[in-house]
Residue, then its C-alpha position, 0 to 999 in steps of 0.5 A: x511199557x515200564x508199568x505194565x511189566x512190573x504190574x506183571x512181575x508183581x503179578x508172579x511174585x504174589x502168586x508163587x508167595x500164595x502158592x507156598x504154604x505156611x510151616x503150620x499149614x504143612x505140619x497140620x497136613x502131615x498130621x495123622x488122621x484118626x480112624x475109629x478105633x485107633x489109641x492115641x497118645x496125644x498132649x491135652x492142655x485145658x480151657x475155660x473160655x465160655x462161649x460158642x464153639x466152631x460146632x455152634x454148641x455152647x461150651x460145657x464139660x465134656x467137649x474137646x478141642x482138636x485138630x479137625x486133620x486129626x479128628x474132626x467136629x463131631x469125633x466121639x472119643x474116650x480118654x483111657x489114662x490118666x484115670x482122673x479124666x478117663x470118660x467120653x468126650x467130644x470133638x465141637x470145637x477147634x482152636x488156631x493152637x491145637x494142631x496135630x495130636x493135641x486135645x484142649x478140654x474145657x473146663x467151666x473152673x478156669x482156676x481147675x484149667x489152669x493148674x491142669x497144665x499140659x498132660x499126656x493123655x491115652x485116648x480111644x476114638x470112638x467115631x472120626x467125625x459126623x455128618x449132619x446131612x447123613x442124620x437127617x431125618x427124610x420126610 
């Protein structure tokens, strides 16, 4: 009988444990979801792992990491300020410490990357996100 209840106590434990999110979970549903059109003022550090990013595209310059509760895969934005990275740029790839207004941007110079620390940046969405079964092509 002794077994039986602390099998179920565990039971309540592992599941109130489950049921309460993590602080970074909390804090990424609370971020602002960016809708075409908006102006952001957003924290943009910058990164030059070669590779394949959450998209499936292979890394190049151009492509942005961000939080996909603000703007997900496939958001098309353009950096306004400041003017020696002002262009378009698009959202292909996530990262585990890009959360809420934050951009990291890849760099193929990692020495380029690196001395680029954290800036504040003034970007425009162009378009929040992108579905590939809404472009598919019906035959």
């Amino acid at each position: 009988m002794a077994a039986s209840i602390a099998v179920v106590l565990t039971g309540i434990v592992a599941a109130d444990a489950a049921s309460t999110p993590p602080p970074l979970a909390a804090a990424r549903r609370n971020a602002s979801a960016a809708r075409a059109g908006d102006t952001l003022h957003v924290t943009a550090t910058a990164y030059c792992q070669d590779g394949k990013t959450k998209s499936g595209a292979r890394t190049r310059s151009g492509i942005v990491a961000a939080d996909p509760h603000v703007l997900p895969v496939g958001s098309v934005l353009r950096v306004e300020s400041p003017s020696a990275y002002a262009g378009i740029y698009t959202v292909m790839d996530t990262g585990g410490a890009i959360d809420g207004h934050r951009l990291d941007i890849f760099m193929p110079d990692c020495a380029r990357a690196k001395k680029f620390g954290r800036q504040r940046f003034r970007i425009r969405v162009l378009r929040r996100g992108w579905n590939p079964k809404k472009s598919e092509q019906k035959h």
